[in-house]
C-alpha positions as CSV (number, residue, x, y, z in Angstrom):
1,X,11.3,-22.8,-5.5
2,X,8.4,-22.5,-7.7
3,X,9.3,-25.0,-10.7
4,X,6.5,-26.3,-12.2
5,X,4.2,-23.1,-11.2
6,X,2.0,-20.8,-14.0
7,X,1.5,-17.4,-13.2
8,X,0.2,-14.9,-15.2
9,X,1.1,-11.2,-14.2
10,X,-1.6,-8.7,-16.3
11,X,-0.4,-5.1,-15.4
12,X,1.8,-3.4,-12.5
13,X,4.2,-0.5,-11.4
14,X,8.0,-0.8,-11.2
15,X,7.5,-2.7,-7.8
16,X,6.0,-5.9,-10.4
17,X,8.9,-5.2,-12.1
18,X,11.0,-6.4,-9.6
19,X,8.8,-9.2,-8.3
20,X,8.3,-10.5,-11.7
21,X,12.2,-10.9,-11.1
22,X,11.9,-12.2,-8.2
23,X,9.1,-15.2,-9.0
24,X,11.0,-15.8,-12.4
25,X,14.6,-16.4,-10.5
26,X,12.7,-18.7,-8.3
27,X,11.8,-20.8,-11.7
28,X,8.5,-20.0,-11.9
29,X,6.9,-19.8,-15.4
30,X,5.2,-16.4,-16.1
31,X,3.2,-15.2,-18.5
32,X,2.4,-11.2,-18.5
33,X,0.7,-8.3,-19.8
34,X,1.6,-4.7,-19.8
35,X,5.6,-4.8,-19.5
36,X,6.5,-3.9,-23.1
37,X,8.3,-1.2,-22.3
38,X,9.8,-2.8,-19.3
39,X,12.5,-4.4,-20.2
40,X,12.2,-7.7,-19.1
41,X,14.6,-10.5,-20.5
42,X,14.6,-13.3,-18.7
43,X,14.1,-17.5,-20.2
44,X,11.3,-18.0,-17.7
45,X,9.2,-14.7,-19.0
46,X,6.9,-14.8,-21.9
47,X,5.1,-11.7,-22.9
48,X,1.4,-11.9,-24.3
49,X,-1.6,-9.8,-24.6
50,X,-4.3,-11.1,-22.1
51,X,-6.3,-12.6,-24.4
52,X,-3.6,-14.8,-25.6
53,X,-2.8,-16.1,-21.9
54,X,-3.1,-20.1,-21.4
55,X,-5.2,-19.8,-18.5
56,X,-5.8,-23.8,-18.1
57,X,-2.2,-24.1,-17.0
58,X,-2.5,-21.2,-14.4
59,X,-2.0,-21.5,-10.8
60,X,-2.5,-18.0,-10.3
61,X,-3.2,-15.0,-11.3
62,X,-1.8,-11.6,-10.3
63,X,-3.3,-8.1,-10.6
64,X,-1.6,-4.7,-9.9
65,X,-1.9,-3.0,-6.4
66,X,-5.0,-1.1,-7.6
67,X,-6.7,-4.3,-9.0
68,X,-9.8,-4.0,-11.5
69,X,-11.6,-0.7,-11.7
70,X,-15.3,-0.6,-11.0
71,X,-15.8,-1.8,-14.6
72,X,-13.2,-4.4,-14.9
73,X,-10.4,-2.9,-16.6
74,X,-7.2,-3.6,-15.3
75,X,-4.7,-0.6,-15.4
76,X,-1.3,-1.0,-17.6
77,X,1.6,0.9,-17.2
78,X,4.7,-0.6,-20.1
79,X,3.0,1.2,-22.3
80,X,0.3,3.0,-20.0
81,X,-3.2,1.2,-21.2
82,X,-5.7,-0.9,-20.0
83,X,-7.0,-4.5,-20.3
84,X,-9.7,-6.3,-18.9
85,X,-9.8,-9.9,-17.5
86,X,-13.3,-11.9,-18.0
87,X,-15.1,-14.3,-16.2
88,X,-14.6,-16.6,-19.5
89,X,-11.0,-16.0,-19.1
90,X,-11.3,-16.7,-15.6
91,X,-13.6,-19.7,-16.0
92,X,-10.9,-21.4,-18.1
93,X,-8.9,-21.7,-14.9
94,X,-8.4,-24.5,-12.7
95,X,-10.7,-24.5,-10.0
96,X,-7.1,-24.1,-7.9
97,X,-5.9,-21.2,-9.6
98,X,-5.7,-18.0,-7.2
99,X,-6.8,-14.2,-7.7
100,X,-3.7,-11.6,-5.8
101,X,-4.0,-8.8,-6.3
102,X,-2.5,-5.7,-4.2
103,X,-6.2,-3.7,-2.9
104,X,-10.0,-5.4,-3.9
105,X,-12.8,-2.8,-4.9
106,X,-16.5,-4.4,-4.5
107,X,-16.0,-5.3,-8.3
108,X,-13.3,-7.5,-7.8
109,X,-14.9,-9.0,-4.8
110,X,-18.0,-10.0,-7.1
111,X,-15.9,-11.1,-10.0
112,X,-13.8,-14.0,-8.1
113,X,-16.7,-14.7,-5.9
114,X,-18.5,-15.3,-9.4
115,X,-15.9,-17.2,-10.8
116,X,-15.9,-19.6,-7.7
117,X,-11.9,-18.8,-7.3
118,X,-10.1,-18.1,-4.0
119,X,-9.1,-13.9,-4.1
120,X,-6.2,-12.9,-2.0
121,X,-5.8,-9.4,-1.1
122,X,-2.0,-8.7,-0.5
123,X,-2.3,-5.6,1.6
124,X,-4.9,-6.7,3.9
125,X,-2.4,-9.5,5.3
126,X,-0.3,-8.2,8.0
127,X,3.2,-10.0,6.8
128,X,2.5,-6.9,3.5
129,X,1.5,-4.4,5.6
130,X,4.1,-4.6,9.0
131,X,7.0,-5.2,5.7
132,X,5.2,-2.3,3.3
133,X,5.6,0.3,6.9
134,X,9.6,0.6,6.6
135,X,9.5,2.0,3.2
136,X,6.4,4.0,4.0
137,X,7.9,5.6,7.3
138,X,10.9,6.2,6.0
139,X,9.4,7.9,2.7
140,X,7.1,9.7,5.4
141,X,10.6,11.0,7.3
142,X,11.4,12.1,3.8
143,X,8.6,14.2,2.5
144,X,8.7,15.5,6.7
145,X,12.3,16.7,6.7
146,X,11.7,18.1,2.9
147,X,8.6,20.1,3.5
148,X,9.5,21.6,7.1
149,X,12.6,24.3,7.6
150,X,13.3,23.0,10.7
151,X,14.9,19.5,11.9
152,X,12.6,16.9,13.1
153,X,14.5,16.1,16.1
154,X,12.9,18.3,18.5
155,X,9.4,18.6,16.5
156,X,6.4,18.0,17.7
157,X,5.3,15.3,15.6
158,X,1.4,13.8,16.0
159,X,0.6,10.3,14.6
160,X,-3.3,9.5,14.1
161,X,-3.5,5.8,14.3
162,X,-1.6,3.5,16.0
163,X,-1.7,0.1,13.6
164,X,0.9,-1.5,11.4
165,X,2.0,1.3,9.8
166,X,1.4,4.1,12.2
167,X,3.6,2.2,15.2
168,X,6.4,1.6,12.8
169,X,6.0,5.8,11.4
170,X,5.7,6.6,15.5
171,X,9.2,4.6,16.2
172,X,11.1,6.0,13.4
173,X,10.3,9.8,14.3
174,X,11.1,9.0,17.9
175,X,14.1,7.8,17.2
176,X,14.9,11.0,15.2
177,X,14.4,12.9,18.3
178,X,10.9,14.4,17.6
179,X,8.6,14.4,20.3
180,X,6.1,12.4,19.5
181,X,2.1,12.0,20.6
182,X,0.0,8.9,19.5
183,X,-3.3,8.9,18.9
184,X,-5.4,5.7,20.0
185,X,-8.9,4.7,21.1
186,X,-7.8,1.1,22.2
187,X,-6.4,0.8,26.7
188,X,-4.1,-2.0,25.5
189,X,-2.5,0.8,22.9
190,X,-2.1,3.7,25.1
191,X,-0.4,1.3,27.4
192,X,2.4,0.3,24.6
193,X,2.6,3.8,23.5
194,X,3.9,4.5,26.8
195,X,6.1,1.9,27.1
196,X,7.7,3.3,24.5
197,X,8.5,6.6,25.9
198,X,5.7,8.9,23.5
199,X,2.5,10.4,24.5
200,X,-0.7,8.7,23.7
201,X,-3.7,10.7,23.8
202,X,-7.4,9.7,22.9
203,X,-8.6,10.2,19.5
204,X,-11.5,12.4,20.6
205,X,-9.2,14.8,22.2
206,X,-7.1,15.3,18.6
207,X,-8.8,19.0,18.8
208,X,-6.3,20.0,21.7
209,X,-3.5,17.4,20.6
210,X,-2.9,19.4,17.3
211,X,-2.5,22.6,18.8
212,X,1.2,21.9,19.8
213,X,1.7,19.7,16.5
214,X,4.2,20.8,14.0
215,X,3.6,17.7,11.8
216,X,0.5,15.5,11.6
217,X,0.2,12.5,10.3
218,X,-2.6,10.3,9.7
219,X,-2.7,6.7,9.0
220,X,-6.3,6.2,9.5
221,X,-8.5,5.6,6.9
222,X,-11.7,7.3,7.4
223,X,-12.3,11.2,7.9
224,X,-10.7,11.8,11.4
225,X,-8.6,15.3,10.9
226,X,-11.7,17.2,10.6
227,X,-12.8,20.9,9.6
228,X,-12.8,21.5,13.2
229,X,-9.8,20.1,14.2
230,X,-7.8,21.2,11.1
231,X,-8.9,24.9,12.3
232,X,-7.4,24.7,15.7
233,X,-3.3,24.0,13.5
234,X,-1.0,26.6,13.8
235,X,-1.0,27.9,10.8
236,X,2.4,26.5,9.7
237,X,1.3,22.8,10.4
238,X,2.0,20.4,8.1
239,X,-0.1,17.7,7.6
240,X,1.2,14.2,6.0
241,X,-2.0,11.5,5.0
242,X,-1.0,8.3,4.6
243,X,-4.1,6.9,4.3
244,X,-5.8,5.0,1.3
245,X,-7.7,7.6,-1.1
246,X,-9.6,10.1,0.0
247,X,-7.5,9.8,3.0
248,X,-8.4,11.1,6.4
249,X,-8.5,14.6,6.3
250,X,-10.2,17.5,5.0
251,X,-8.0,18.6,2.3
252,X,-10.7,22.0,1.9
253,X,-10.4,22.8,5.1
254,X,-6.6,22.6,5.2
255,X,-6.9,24.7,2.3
256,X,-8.7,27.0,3.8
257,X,-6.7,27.3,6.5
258,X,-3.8,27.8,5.2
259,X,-2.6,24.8,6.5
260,X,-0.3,22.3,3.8
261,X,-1.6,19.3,3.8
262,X,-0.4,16.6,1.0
263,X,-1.8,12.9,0.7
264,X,0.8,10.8,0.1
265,X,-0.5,7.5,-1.4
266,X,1.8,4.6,-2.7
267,X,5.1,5.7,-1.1
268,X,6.6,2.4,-1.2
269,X,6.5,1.8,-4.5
270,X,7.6,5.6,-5.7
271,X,10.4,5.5,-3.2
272,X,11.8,1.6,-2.7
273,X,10.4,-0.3,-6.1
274,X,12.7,-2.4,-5.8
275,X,12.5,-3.2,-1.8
276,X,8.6,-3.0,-2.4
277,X,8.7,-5.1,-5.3
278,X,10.7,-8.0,-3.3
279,X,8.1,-7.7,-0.8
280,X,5.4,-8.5,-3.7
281,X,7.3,-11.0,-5.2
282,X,8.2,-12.8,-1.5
283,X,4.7,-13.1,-0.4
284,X,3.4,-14.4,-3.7
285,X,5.8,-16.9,-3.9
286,X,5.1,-18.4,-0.4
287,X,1.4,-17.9,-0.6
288,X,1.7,-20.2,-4.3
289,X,3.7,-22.7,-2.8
290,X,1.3,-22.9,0.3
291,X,-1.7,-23.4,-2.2
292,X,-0.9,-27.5,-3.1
């Protein structure tokens, strides 16, 4: 329970919706920007431009899974605007009171490291990310079986990346019968990807692995599906990035290929809000009650 905890909550997609919800239920006290046109009724919920915040009372505060932009503004969706959170507003704060926000740009990084407060990135923590995978592969599956005329059991279905998302994606389309080939740099990883009855193969030898692909999907997050790998698809590949933006692959060169190729960023919170959002809303509320 959260009774006697301040938040304030300044911007956010349908998923802080949901964990606004989630923290208020819990009897948190919550004060929060950007959810006008939200509608949010609930005793525990006060809704305030940022400016009008008490931020001496905060415990924390929470931004929106794309945090501040490179000049500070924070995005708003409820009506679709922006705000901006200062290092005054900040330095009103008790020294206690906790940045979360959902992804940290160098900006962000600087700001609370100015401000001398503690900044908690959601989706670097692996609780987020291993929870945030079964909405994402199952969104993945989606676009897969909606973008393909044939079924994915039976496919030949190559995953770049074998983390938290990427083993949970692998398991799911193995499970739908696809035949599936992992692609890993690490011994200990080909080893697993065995032991669960799919192919690993080395990330320098993606070149050959895609030849046989129908569906490729990345989950790294640095340029790995390259212009020459890209040109050695069949040319009715499809190619699914689930990596942060740019993503991991040469959208040109698909392009130019002919290949589709379609980067597919925040599935979680365009397909599950309101799983997503319970995630958010979890997480916070343990890491608050942790921080006495």
């Amino acid at each position: 329970m959260l009774e006697h905890k301040q938040l304030a909550l300044i911007g956010g997609d349908q998923r802080y919706v949901q964990a606004i919800n989630h923290l208020a239920d819990n009897n948190a006290t919550l004060y929060i920007d950007g959810f006008i046109d939200a509608n949010i009724s609930h005793p525990n919920v006060h809704q305030l431009k940022t400016e009008q915040i008490p931020f001496e009372q905060l415990d924390g505060i929470v931004l929106p899974v794309t945090g501040m932009d490179d000049t500070g503004n924070i995005a708003l969706h409820y009506p679709e605007e922006k705000t901006m959170l200062t290092e005054n507003m900040m330095n009103k704060t008790p020294d206690s009171c906790v940045i979360y926000t959902g992804t940290a740009n160098d900006y962000l990084r600087k700001f609370a490291e100015k401000c001398n407060r503690k900044l908690i990135v959601l989706f670097e923590r692996d609780d987020m990310a291993i929870a945030n995978s079964i909405p994402t592969a199952e969104a993945t599956l989606q676009i897969a079986m909606e973008e393909t005329d044939f079924t994915i059991n039976g496919a030949n279905v190559l995953i770049t990346g074998f983390g938290r998302i990427g083993i949970t994606i692998a398991r799911l389309f193995h499970q739908m019968g696809a035949n599936v080939t992992v692609a890993a740099r690490k011994s200990a990883d080909f080893a697993r990807i065995t032991e669960m009855r799919m192919e690993p193969v080395h990330m320098n030898q993606l070149r050959k692995a895609v030849r046989k692909c129908d569906i490729t999907i990345n989950t790294v997050p640095h340029l790995v599906l390259t212009q020459d790998i890209i040109s050695s698809m069949t040319k009715d590949a499809l190619i699914i990035d689930l990596a942060s933006h740019p993503g991991g692959t040469d959208f040109e060169a698909a392009e130019g290929n002919g290949i589709k190729a379609i980067l597919a960023l925040g599935l979680p919170g365009k397909v599950a809000p309101k799983t997503a959002g319970d995630i958010i809303g979890q997480t916070i509320a343990q890491l608050v009650n942790e921080n006495k």
